[in-house]
C-alpha positions in Angstrom: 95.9 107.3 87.5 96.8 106.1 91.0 97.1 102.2 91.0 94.3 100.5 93.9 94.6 97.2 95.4 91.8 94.9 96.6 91.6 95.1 100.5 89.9 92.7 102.6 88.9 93.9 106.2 88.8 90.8 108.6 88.4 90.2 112.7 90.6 87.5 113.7 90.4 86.5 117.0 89.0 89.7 117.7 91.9 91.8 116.0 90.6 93.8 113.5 92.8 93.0 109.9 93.4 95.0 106.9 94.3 92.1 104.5 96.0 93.7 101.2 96.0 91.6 97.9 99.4 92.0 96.0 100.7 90.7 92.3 104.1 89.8 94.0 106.0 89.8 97.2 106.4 92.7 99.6 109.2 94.9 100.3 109.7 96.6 103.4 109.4 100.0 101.4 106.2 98.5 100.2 104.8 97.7 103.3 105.1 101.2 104.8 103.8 102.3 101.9 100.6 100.5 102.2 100.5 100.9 106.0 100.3 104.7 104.7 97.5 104.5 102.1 95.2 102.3 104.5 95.1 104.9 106.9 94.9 107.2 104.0 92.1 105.1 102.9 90.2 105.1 106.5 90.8 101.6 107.1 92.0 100.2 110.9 93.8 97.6 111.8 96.9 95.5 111.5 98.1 95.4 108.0 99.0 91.9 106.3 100.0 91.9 102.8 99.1 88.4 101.1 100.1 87.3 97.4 100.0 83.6 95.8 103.6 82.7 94.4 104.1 80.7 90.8 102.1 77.3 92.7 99.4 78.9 94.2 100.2 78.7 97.5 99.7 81.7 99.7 102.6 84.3 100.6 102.7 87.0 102.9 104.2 89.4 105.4 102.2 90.1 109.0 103.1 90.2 112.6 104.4 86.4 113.9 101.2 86.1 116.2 99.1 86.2 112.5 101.1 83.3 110.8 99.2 80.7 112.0 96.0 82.2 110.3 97.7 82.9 107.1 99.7 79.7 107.1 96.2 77.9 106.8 94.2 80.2 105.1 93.6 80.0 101.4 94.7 82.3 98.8 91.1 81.9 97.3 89.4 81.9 100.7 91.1 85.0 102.0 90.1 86.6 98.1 86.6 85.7 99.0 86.5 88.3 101.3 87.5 91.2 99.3 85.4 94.3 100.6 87.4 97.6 99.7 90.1 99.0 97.9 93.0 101.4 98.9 94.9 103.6 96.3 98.4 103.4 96.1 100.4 107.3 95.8 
């Protein structure tokens, strides 16, 4: 069985997002690899991969002109908007 992630597809300031949920931090292996399995999946969009470390606070790796957006966004807020799921493999 394939492991899926929660996926949430956004439009920020008119950039469409493809938000992915993670258990722990990215690598850059990772990244590519979920780049790949969005696509895979159907999904458009920039790919930011978001995860709340041991306080709660949320993590994540995107493109610097996105930081802002995660830098203020909630982990619970941006988990709020969970509409999809991609499968990992």
């Amino acid at each position: 069985m394939k492991p899926t992630l929660d996926v949430a597809q956004l439009d920020i300031d008119d950039v469409k997002m493809v938000v992915v949920f993670l258990d722990r931090p990215a690598t850059p292996a990772g990244y590519t690899a979920l780049e790949r399995a969005a696509r895979k999946a159907g999904l458009e969009g920039e790919i930011a991969a978001v995860w709340a470390d041991e306080h709660g606070r949320t993590r994540f790796v995107a493109r610097p002109e996105r930081h802002a957006f995660f830098q203020t966004a909630g982990y619970d807020q941006l988990r709020a908007q969970i509409n999809a799921k991609i499968e990992l493999g």
